[in-house]
C-alpha positions as CSV (number, residue, x, y, z in Angstrom):
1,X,211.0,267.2,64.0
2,X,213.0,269.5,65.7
3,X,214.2,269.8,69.4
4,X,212.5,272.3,71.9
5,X,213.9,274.2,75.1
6,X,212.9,276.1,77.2
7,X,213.7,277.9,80.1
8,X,212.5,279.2,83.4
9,X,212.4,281.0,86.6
10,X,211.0,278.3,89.4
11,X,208.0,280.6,89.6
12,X,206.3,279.8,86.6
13,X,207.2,276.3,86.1
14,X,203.4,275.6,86.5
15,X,202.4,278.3,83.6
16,X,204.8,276.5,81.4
17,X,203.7,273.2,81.5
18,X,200.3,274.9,81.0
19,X,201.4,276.4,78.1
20,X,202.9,273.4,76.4
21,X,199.6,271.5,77.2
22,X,197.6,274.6,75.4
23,X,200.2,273.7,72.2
24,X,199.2,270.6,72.1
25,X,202.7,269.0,73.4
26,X,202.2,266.0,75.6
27,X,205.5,264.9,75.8
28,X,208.9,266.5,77.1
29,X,211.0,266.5,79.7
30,X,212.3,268.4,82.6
31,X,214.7,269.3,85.2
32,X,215.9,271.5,87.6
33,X,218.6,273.8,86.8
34,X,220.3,276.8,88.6
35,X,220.1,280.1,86.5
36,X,222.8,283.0,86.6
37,X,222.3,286.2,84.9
38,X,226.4,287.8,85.3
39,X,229.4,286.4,86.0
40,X,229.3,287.5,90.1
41,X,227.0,284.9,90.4
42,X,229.2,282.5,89.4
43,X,231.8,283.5,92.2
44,X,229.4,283.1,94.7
45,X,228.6,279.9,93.6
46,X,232.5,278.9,94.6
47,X,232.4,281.0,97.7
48,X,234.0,279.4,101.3
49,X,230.1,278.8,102.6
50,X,229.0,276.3,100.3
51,X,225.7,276.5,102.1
52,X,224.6,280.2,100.3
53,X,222.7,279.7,96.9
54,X,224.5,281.2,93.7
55,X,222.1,280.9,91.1
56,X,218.2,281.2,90.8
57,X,215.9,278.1,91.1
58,X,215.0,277.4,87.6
59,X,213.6,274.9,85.1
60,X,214.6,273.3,81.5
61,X,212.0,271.8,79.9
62,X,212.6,270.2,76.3
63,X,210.7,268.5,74.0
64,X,211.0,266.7,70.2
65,X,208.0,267.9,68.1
66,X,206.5,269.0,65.1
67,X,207.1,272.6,63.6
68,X,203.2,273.7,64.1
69,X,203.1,272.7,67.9
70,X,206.0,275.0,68.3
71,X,204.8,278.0,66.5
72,X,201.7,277.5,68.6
73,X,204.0,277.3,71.8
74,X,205.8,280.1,70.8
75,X,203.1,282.8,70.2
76,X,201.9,281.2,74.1
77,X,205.0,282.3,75.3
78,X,205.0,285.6,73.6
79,X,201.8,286.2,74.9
80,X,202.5,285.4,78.4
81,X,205.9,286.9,78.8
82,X,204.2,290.4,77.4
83,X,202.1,290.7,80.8
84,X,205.2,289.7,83.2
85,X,205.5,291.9,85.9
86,X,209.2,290.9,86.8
87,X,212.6,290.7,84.3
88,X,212.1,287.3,83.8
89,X,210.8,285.5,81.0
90,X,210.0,282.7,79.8
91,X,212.9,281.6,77.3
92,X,212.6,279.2,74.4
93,X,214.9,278.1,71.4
94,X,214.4,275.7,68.7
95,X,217.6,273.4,67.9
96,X,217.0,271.4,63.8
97,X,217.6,267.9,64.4
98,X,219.7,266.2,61.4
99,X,219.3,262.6,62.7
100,X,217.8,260.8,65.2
101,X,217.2,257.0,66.2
């Protein structure tokens, strides 16, 4: 077992769920997130106006599963984030698990 995450722009939160439902992943979790991509961002973020946005809408999805569900996933996201029009892809990382309860 090993722990999934992955990351995206707001956008194509419905493609990934999709695309862990094609893998054969039922269960994971989500939540929303704020994405920066340089550090210029990030002073915006602290600006005087708290009401301007800093960082893009984004979403963390992550999941414990088996080895095979993730290759599966993983040649999904390849796929997908081959045809993307925009500089934003789908992100993903794989984290071994030494212990769990």
């Amino acid at each position: 077992m090993k722990l999934l995450m992955v990351t995206v722009v707001e956008q194509f939160e419905k493609q990934v769920m999709n695309l862990f439902k094609k893998a054969e992943i039922e269960n994971f979790s989500g939540s929303d997130i704020d994405g920066y991509k340089n550090p210029v961002a990030l002073r915006m973020k602290s600006s005087w106006f708290p009401s301007e946005k800093g960082g893009i809408e984004s979403s963390l999805f992550f999941s414990f599963t088996d080895d095979e569900k993730i290759d599966v996933l993983f040649g999904l996201i390849e796929d997908f984030n081959t045809k993307l029009e925009t500089n934003n892809p789908i992100k993903a990382v794989v984290v071994p698990i030494e212990r769990s309860i």
